[in-house]
GUVOTI-290064 format. One record per residue (C-alpha): residue in three letters; chain; x, y, z. Coordinates in nm, 4 decimals. Each point is the difference from the previous one (the first is absolute). Example, Ala and Ser with C-alpha at 12.3 -4.5 7.8 and 13.67 -1.06 7.14 Angstrom:
BEGIN
REC  type  mol         u         v         w
REC   ALA    A    1.2300   -0.4500    0.7800
REC   SER    A    0.1370    0.3440   -0.0660
# end
This chain:
BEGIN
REC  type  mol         u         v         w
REC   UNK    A    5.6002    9.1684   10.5957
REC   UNK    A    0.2522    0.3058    0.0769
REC   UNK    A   -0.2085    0.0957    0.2789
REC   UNK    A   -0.0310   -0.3480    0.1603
REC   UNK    A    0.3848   -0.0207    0.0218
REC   UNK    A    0.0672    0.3267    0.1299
REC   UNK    A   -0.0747   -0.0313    0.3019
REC   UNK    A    0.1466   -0.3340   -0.0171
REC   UNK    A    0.2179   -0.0457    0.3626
REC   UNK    A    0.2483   -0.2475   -0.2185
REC   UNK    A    0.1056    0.3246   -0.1773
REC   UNK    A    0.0725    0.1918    0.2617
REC   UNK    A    0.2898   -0.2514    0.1097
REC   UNK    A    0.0687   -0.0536   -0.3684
REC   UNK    A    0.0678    0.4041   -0.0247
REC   UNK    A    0.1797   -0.0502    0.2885
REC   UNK    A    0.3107   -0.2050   -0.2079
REC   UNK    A    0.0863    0.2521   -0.2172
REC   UNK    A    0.2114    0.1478    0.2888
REC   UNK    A    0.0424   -0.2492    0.2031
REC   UNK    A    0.0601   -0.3225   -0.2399
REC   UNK    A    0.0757   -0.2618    0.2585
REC   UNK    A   -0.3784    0.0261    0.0563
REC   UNK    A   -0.0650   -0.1832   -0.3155
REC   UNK    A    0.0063   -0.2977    0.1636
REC   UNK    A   -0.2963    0.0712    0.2473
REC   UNK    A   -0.1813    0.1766   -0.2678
REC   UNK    A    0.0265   -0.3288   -0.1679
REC   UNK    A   -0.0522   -0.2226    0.2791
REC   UNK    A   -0.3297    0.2196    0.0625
REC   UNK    A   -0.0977   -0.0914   -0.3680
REC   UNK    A    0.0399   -0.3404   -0.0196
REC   UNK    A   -0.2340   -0.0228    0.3305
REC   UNK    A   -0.2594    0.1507   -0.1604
REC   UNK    A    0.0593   -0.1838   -0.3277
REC   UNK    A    0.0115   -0.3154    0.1888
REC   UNK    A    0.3202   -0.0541   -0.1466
REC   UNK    A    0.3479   -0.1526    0.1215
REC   UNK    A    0.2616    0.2168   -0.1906
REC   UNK    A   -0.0425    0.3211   -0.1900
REC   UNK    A    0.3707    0.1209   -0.2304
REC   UNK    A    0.0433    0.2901   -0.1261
REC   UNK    A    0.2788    0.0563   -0.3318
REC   UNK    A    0.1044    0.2985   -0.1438
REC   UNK    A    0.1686   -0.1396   -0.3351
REC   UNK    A    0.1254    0.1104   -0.3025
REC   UNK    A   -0.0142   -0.1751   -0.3450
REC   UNK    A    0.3423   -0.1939   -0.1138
REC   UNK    A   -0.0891   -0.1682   -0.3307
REC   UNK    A   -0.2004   -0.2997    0.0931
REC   UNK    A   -0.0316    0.0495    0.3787
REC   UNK    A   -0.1337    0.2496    0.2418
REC   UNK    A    0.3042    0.0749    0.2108
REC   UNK    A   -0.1182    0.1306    0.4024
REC   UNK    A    0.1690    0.2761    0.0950
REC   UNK    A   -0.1681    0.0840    0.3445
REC   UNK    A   -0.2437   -0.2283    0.2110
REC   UNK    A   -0.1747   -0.0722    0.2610
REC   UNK    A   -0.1601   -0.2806    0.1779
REC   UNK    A   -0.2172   -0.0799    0.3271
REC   UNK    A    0.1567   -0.1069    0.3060
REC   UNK    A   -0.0873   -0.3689   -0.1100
REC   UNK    A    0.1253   -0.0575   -0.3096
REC   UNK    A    0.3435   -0.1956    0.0068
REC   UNK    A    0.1902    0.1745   -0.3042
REC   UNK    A    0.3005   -0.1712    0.0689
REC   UNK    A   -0.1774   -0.2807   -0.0747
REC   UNK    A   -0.1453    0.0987   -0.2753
REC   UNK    A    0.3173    0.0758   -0.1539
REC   UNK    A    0.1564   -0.2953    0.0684
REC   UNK    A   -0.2987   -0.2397   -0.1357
REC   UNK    A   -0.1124    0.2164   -0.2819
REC   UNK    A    0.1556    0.3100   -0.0043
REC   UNK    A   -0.1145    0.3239   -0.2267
REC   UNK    A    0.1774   -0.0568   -0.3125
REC   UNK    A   -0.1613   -0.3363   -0.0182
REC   UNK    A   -0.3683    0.0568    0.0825
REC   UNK    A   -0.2391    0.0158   -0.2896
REC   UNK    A   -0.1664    0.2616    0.1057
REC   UNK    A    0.2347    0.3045    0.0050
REC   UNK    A    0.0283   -0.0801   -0.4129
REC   UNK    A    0.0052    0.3819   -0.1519
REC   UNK    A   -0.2615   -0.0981   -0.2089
REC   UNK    A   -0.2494   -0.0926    0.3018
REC   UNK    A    0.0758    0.2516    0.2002
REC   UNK    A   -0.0716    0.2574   -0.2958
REC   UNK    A   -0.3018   -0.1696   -0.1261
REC   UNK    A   -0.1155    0.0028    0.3691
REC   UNK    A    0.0684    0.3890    0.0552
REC   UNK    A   -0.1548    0.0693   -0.3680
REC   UNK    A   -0.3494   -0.2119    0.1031
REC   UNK    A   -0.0149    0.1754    0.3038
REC   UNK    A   -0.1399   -0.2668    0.1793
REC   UNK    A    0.1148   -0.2514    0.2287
REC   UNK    A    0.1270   -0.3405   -0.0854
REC   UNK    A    0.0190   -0.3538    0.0990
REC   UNK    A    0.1538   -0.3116   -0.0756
REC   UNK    A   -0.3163   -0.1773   -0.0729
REC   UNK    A   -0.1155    0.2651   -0.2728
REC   UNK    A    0.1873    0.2571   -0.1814
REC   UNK    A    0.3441   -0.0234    0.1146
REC   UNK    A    0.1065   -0.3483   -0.1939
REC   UNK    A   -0.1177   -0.0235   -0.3280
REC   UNK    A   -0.1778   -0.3984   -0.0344
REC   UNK    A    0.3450   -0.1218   -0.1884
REC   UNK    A    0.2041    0.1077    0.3488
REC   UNK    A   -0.2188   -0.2256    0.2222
REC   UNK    A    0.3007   -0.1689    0.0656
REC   UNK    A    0.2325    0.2817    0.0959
REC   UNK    A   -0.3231    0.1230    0.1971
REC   UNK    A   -0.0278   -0.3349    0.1975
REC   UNK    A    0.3956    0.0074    0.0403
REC   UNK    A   -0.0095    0.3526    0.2026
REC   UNK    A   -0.3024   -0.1007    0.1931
REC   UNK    A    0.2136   -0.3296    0.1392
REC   UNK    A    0.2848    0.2186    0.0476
REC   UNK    A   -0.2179    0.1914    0.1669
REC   UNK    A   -0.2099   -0.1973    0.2320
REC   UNK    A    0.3600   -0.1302    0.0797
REC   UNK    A    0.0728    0.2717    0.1992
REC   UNK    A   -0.2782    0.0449    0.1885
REC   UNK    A   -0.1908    0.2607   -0.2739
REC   UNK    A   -0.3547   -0.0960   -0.1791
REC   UNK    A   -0.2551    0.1511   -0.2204
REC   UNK    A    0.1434    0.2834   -0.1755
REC   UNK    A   -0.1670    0.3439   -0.0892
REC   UNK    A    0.1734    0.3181   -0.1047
REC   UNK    A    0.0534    0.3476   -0.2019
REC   UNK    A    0.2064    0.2578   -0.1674
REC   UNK    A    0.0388    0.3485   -0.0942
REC   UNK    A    0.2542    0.2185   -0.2393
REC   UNK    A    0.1353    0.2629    0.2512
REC   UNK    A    0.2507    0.1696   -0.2891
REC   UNK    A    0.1460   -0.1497   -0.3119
REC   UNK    A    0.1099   -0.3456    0.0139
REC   UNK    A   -0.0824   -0.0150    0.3862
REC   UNK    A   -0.2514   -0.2027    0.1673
REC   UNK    A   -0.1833   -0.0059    0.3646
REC   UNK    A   -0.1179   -0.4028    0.0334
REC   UNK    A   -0.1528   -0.1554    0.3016
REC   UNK    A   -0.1011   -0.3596    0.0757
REC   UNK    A   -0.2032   -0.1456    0.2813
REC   UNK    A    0.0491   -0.3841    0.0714
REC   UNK    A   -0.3043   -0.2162    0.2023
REC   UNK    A    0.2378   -0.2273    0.2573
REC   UNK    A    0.0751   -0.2886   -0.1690
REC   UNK    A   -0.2187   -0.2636    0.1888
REC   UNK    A   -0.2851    0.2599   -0.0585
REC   UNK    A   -0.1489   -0.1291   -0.3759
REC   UNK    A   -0.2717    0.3172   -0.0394
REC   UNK    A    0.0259    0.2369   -0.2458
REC   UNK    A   -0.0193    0.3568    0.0364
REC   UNK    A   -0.3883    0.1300   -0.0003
REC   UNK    A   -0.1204    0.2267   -0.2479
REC   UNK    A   -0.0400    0.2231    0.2788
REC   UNK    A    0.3633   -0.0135    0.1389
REC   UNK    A    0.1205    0.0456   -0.3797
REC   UNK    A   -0.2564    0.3217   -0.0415
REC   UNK    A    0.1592    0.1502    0.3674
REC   UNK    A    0.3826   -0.0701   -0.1528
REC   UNK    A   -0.0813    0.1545   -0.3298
REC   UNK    A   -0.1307    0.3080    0.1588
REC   UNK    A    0.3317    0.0599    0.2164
REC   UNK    A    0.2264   -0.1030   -0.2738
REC   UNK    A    0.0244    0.3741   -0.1113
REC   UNK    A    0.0506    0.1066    0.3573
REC   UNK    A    0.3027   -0.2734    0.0720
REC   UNK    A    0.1542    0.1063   -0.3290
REC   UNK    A   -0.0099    0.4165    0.0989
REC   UNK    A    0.1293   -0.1458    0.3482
REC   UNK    A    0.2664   -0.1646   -0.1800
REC   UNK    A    0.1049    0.2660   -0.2435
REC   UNK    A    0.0007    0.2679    0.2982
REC   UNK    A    0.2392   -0.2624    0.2275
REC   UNK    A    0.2086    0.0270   -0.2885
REC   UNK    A    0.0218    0.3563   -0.0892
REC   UNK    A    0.0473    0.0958    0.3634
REC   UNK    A    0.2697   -0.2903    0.0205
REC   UNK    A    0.2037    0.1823   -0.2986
REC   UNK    A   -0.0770    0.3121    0.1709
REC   UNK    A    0.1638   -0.0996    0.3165
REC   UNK    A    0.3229   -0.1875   -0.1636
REC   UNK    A    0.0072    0.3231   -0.2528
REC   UNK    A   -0.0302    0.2410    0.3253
REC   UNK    A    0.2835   -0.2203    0.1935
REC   UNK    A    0.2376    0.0315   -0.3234
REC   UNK    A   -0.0161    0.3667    0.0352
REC   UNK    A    0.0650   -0.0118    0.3780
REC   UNK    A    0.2990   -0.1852   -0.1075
REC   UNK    A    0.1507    0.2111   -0.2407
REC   UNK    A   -0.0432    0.3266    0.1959
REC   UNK    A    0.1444   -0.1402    0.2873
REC   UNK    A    0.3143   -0.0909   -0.1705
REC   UNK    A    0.0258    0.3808   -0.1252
REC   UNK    A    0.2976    0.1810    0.1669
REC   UNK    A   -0.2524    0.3108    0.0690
REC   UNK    A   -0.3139    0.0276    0.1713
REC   UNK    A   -0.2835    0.0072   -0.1850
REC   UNK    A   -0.3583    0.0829    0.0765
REC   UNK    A   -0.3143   -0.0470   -0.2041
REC   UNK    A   -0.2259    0.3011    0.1549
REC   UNK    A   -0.2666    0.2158   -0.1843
REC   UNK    A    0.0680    0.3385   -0.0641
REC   UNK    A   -0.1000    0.1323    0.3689
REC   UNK    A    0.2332   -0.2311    0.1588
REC   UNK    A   -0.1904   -0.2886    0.1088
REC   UNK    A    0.2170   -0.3236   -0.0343
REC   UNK    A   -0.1403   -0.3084   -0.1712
REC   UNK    A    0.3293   -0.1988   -0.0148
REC   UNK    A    0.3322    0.0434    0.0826
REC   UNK    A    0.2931   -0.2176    0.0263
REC   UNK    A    0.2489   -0.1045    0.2693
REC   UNK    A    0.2410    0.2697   -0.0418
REC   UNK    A   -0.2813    0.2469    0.0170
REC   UNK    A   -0.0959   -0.1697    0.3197
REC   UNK    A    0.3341    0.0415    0.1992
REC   UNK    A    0.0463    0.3805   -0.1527
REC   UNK    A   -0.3513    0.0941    0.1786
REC   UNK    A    0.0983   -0.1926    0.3463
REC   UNK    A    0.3447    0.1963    0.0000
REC   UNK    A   -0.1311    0.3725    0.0910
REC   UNK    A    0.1571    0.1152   -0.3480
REC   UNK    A   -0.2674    0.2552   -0.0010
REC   UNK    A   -0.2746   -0.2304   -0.2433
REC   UNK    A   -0.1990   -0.1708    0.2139
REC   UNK    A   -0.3717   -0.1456   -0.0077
REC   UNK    A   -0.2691    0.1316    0.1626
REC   UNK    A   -0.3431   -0.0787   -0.0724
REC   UNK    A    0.0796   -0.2614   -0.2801
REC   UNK    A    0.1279    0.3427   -0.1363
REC   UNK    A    0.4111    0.0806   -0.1457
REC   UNK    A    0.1025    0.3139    0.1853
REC   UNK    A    0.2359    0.2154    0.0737
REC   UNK    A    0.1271    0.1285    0.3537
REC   UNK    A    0.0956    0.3450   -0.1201
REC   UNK    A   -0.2368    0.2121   -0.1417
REC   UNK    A    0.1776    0.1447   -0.2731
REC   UNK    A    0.1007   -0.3266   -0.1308
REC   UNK    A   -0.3602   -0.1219    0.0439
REC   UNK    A   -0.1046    0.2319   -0.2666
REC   UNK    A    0.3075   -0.0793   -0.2162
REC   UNK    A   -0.1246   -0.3682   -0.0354
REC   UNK    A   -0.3925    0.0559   -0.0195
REC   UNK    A    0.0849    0.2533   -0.3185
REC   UNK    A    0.2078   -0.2321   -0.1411
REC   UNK    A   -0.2560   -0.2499    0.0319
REC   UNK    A   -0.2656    0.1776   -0.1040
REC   UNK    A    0.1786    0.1627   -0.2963
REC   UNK    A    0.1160   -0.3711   -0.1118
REC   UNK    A   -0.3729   -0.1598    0.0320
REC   UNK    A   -0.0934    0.3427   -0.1908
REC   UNK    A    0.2345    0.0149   -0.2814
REC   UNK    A    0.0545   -0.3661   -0.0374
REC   UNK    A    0.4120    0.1170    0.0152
REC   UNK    A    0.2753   -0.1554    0.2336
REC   UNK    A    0.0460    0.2473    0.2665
REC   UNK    A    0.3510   -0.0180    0.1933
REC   UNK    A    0.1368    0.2455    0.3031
REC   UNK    A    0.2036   -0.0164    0.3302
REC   UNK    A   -0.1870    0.0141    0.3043
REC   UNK    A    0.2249    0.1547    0.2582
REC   UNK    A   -0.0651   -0.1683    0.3565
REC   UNK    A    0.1757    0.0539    0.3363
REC   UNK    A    0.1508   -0.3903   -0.0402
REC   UNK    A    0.1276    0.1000   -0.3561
REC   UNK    A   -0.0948    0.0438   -0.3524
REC   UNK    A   -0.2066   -0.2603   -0.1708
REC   UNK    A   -0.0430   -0.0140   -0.3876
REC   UNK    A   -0.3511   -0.0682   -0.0782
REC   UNK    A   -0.1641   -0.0763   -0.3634
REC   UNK    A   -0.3632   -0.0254   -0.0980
REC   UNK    A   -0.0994   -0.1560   -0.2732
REC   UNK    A   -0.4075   -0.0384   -0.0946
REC   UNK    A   -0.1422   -0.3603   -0.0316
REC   UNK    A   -0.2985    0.0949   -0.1775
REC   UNK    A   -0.2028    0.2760   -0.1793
REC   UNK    A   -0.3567   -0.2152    0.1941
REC   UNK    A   -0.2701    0.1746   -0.1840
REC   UNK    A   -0.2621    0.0883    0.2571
REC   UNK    A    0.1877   -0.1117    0.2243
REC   UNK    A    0.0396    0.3361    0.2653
REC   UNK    A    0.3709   -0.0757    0.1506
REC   UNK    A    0.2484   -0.1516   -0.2153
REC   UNK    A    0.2720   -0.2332    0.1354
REC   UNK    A    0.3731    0.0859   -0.0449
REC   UNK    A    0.3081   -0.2004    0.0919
REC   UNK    A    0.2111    0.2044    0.2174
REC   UNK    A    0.3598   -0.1285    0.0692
REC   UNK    A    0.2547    0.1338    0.2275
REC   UNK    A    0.3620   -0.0306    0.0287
REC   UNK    A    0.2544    0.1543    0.2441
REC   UNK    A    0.3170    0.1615   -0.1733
REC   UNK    A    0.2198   -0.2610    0.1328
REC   UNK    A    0.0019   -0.2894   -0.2103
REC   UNK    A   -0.1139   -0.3554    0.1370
REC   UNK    A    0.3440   -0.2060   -0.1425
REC   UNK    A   -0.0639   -0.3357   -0.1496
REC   UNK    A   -0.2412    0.1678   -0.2955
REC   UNK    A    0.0846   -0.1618   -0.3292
REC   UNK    A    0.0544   -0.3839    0.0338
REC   UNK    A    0.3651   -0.1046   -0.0418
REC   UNK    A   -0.1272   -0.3204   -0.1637
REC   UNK    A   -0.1646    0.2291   -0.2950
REC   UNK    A    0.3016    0.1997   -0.0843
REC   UNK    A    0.2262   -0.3082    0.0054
REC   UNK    A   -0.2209   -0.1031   -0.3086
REC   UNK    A   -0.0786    0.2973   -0.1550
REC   UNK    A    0.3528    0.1599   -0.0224
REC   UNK    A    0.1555   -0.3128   -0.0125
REC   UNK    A    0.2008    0.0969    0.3349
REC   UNK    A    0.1887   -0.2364    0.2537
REC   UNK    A   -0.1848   -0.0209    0.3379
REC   UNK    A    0.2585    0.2582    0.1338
REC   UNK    A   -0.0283    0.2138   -0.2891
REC   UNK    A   -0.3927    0.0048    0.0677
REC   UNK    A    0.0466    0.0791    0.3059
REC   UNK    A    0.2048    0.2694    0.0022
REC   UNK    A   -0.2391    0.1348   -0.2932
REC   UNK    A   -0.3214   -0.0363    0.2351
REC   UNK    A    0.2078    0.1998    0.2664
REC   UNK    A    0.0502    0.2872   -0.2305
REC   UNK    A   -0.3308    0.0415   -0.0723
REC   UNK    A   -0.0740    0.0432    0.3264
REC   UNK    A    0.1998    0.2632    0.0863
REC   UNK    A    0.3470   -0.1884    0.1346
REC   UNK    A    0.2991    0.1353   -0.0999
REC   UNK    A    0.2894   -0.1291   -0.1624
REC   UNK    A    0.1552    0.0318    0.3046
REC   UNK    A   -0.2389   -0.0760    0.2576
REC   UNK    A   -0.0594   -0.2977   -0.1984
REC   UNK    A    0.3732   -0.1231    0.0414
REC   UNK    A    0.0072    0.0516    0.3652
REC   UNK    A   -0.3106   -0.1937    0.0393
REC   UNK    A    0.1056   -0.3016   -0.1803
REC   UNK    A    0.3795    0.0885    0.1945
REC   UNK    A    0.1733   -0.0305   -0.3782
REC   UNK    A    0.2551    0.2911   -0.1633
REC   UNK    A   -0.1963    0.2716   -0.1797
REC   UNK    A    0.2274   -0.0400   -0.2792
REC   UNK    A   -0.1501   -0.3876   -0.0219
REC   UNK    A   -0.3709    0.1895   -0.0313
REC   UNK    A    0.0521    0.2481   -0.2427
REC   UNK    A    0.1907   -0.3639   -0.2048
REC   UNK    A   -0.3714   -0.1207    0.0239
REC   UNK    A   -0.1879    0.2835   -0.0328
REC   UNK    A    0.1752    0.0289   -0.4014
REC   UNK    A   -0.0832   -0.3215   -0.0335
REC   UNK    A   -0.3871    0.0620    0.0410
REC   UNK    A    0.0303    0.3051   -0.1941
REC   UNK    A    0.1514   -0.1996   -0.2841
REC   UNK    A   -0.2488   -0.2975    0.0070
REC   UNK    A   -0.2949    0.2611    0.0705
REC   UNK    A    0.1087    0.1619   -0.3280
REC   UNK    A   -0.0236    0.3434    0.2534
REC   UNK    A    0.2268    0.2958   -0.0296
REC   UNK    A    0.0830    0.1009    0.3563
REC   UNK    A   -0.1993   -0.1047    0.3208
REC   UNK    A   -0.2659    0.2495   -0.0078
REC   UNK    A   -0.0993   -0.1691   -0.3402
REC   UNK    A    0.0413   -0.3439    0.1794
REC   UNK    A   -0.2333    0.1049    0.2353
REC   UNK    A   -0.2320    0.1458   -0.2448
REC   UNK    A   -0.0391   -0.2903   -0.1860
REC   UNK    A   -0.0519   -0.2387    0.3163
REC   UNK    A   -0.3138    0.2149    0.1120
REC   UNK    A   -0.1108    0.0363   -0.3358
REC   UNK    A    0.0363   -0.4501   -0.0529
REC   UNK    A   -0.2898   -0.2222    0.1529
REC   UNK    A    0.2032   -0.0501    0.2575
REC   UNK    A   -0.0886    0.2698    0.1397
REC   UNK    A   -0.3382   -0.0275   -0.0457
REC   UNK    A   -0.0604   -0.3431    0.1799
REC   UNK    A   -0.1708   -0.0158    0.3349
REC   UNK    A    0.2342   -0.1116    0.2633
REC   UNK    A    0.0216   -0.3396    0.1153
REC   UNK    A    0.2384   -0.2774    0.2040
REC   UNK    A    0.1411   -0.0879   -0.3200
REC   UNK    A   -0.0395   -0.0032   -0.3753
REC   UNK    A    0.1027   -0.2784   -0.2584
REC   UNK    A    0.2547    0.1529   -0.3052
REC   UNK    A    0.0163   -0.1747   -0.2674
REC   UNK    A    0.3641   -0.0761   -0.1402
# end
């Protein structure tokens, strides 16, 4: 039987889903033409007590699930009962209305789904399921039209049965590579809300990821630049500054930090190793870089309000500070006395609990505050 379906053609377009998911529906519409059926659905559920809760599906481009909802709806169909759906998976066979789904003392909820049914335009009824993980089920169900009274052939069940596997692994791959891409656009997220720039490369340079900031420091002739899909360096010297410190930090599994000294200024680069990858022959490293100016705006004024317990102003002086604005500069900027900012500034040493303003800002940098990825604004909680 495994050699008969692989060279099956519906698998090649059912393969083809796992990347591509809105091609679930032709996959399916190329199913139920060969099963001579008029709507294939496919559930990924979950067990919740009693019921088998769907989580993910998919349908052909026939079936009406609007409809559906509104005249039965999931958590009133018979059929997506936990215990079906596991007794179903356990057999590992398919099922029908007219045999083993409905025990003989159900005839009447049986009869009741197969009105609702035929209602809506959906007849004989023939379908399967598999455990893809722990409490997690793949289910399908193919549906004659409803003015069409045949039941599936033993022929049509045999050819279902035998791709059941196959639409489950489908399934569970459209899934993993779904998390994979929400997981993947998480991370773009968060480094692009970092202050520095920050490239994922392996240790000889080459750049699998890098973030926004990363993106504007290579387009501004700093010296780094791209070329080749490669992180380089327009003076030499400095070119074999960053590939040692690369290669030491893949090597050594240490953070390696330095100053790369470039005609358009100095740039503070760290590189910090991802992974040991056994066998694997180039490591990746996360290099960021930082000029020695600072960027302003870097710890939210939101997030010391509540954790120092400061007055907007207060926080905002205290965020200034950190960045390098003096007491005076400060003052002149916000066009008040000095003698009104130095008033302030004991204020957030008292409710800081700091010592003198070095300590103030020591304590900032060293609070979460800190530590949070930048963004247009961030909730504190009073």
């Amino acid at each position: 039987m495994a050699h008969a379906y692989a060279a099956d053609p519906f698998l090649y377009g059912l393969y083809g889903c796992c990347t591509e998911p809105r091609r679930w529906t032709g996959a399916l519409d190329r199913l139920c033409a060969d099963m001579e059926a008029g709507s294939a659905v496919l559930y990924g559920v979950t067990l919740a007590g009693a019921r088998a809760v769907p989580y993910w599906v998919a349908q052909d481009s026939r079936f009406d699930m609007a409809r559906y909802q509104s005249a039965i709806s999931d958590a009133q169909n018979p059929r997506l009962e936990a215990h079906r759906i596991v007794e179903a998976a356990r057999a590992g066979r398919l099922v029908s209305d007219d045999d083993s789904m409905f025990a003989p003392s159900e005839r009447s909820a049986c009869q009741r789904i197969q009105h609702q049914m035929r209602s809506i335009g959906l007849g004989s009824f023939i379908g399967g399921g598999i455990e893809v993980e722990a409490g997690n089920y793949f289910t399908i169900a193919l549906f004659r039209d409803g003015g069409d009274t045949r039941r599936f052939t033993r022929s049509q069940a045999g050819r279902l049965e035998g791709l059941l596997p196959h639409l489950a692994q489908a399934f569970a791959m459209t899934q993993s590579l779904g998390a994979s891409r929400a997981a993947s656009a998480l991370v773009d997220g968060l480094l692009d809300r970092s202050a520095c720039a920050l490239l994922v490369c392996d240790v000889r340079g080459r750049i699998d990821r890098l973030n926004r900031q990363a993106m504007t420091l290579l387009d501004q002739k700093t010296g780094l630049h791209r070329a080749a899909g490669m992180l380089r360096v327009n003076n030499a010297r400095a070119q074999q500054q960053l590939a040692a410190a690369m290669a030491r930090a893949g090597a050594e599994q240490l953070p390696v930090f330095m100053l790369l000294h470039l005609p358009a200024g100095r740039l503070q680069v760290g590189v910090q190793p991802l992974d040991a990858a056994p066998g694997r022959a180039s490591p990746r490293v996360l290099v960021s870089v930082a000029g020695n100016e600072p960027s302003g705006g870097s710890v939210p004024v939101d997030a010391l309000r509540a954790l120092f317990d400061l007055t907007e102003a207060e926080a905002r002086l205290a965020s200034a500070l950190v960045d390098g604005v003096t007491v005076e500069q400060y003052a002149q900027r916000r066009g008040v006395k000095v003698g009104t900012v130095r008033f302030q500034l004991n204020q957030v040493l008292v409710k800081s609990g700091a010592h003198r303003q070095a300590d103030l800002v020591r304590r900032v940098l060293c609070s979460v505050a800190a530590h949070l990825p930048r963004q247009q604004g961030t909730a504190a909680i009073r």
